[in-house]
C-alpha positions as CSV (number, residue, x, y, z in Angstrom):
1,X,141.4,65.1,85.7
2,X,140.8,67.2,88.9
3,X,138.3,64.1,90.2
4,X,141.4,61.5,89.8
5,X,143.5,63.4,91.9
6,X,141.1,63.8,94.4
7,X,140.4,60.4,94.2
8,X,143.5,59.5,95.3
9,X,143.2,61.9,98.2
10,X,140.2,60.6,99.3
11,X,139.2,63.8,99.4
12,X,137.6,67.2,97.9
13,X,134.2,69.0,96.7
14,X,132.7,69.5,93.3
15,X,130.0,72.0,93.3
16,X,127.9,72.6,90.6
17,X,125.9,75.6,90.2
18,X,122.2,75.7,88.5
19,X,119.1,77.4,89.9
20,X,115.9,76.9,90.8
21,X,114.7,76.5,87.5
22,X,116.6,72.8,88.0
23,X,113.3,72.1,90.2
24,X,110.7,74.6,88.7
25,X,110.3,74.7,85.1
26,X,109.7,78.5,84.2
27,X,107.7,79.1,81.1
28,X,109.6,80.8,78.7
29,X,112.8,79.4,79.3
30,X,112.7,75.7,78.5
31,X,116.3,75.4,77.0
32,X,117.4,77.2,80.3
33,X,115.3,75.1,82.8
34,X,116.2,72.2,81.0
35,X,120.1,72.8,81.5
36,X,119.2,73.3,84.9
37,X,117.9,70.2,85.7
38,X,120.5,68.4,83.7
39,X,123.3,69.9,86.3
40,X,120.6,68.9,89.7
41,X,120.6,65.3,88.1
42,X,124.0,65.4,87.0
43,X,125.4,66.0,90.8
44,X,122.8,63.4,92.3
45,X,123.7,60.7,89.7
46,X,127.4,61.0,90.4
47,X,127.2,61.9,94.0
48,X,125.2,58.5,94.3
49,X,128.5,57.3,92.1
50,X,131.3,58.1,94.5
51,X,129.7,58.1,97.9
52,X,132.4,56.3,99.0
53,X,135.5,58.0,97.5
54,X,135.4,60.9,100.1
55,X,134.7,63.3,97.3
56,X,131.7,65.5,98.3
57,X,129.4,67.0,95.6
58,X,126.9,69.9,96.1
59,X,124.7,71.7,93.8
60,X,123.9,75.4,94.5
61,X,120.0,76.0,93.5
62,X,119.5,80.1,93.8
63,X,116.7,81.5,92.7
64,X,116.5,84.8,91.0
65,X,120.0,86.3,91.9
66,X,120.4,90.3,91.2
67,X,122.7,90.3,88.1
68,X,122.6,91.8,84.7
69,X,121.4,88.2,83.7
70,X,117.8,88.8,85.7
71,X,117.8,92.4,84.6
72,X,114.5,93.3,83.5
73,X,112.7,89.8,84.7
74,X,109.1,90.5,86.2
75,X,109.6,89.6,89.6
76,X,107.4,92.0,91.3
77,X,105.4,88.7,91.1
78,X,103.4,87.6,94.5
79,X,106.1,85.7,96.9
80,X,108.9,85.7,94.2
81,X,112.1,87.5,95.9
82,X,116.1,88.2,94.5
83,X,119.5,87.6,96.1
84,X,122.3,89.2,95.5
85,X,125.4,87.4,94.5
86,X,127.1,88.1,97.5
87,X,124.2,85.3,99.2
88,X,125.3,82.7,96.7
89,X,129.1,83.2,97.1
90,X,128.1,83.2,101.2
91,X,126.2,80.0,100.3
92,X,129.0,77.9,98.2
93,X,131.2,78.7,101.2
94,X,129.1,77.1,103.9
95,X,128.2,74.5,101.7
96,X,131.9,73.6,101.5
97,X,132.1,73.8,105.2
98,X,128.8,71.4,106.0
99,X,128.6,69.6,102.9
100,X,124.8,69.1,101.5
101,X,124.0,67.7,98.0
102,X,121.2,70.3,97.5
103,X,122.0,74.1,98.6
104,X,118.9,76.4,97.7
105,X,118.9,79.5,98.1
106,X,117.0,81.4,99.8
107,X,117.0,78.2,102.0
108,X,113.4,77.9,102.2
109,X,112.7,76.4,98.5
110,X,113.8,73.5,99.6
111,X,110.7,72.9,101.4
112,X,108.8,74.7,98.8
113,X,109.9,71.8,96.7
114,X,109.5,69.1,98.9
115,X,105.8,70.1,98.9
116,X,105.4,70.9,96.1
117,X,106.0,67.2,94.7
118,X,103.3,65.8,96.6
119,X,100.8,67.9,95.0
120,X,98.4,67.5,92.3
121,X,99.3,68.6,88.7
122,X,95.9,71.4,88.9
123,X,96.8,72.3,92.2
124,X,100.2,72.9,91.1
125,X,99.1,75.1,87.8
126,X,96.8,77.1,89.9
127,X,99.0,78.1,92.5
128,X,101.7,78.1,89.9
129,X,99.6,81.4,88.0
130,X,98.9,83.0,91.5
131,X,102.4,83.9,92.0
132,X,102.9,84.4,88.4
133,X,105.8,82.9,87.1
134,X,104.2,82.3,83.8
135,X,105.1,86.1,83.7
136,X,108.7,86.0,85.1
137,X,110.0,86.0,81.1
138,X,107.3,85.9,79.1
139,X,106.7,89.9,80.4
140,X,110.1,91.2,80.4
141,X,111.1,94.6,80.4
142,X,113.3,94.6,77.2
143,X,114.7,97.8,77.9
144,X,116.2,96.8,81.1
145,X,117.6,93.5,79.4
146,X,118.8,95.4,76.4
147,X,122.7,95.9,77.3
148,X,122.5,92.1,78.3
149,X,121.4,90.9,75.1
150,X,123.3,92.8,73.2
151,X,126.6,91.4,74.8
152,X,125.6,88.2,74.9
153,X,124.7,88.0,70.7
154,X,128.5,89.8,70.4
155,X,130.1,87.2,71.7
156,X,128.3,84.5,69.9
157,X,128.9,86.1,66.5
158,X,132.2,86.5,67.8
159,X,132.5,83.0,68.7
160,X,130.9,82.2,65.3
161,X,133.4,83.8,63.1
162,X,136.3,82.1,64.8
């Protein structure tokens, strides 16, 4: 609905917002990643669409970002650091400024990836387990995550019994 109008204004910005788990699958959160990677795809397929319309598209990539969400996630891992929400909200605003298709934050990723996708599946896995994000999940402090989880199966048995 909103894309028509702007169609006919020749005009406007859809940004989608994933992670960088929509360019690094994270073991122990396949279904997550995967969702991910649907929304990175989603905005390059139709970006690639409507390059002509004047309708820009942008999707925001951050990586770990402070919230209850990451609570208790093992990031004390080797080169793995957080934002805080207020760097993504900075972030959708500049990207709406000077539009880009990809936005990653912390900005650097973007060259991580980049590199990354010239390299060898081994080379990958090794340096993959040197930072260990293998441990990002999969080591979680539970107690930290607890008042997440608990919200979060509330309101799908809430939704459920609707």
């Amino acid at each position: 609905m909103f894309l028509l109008e702007w169609y006919r204004r020749e005009r406007g910005h859809i940004i989608n917002i994933a992670s960088q788990t929509g360019r690094f699958a994270i073991p122990g959160a396949a279904v997550y990643s995967a969702t991910k990677f649907a929304i990175v795809g989603l905005t390059e397929t139709v970006a690639a669409e409507n390059r002509d319309s004047g309708v820009n598209f942008t999707t925001v990539m951050p990586g770990i970002v402070r919230t209850e969400l990451a609570s208790g996630a093992a990031i004390a891992s080797k080169g793995l650091t957080s934002v805080s929400a207020r760097t993504v909200a900075v972030n959708v605003v500049s990207s709406i400024k000077r539009p880009k298709l990809h936005v990653d934050i912390p900005g650097i990723m973007g060259t991580i990836h980049s590199l990354y996708g010239l390299l060898p599946n081994w080379i990958k896995e090794k340096g993959r387990r040197s930072i260990g994000d293998d441990r990002i999940l999969t080591h979680m402090n539970h107690k930290a995550h607890a008042g997440y989880a608990q919200r979060i199966a509330f309101l799908a048995n809430q939704e459920q019994n609707e």
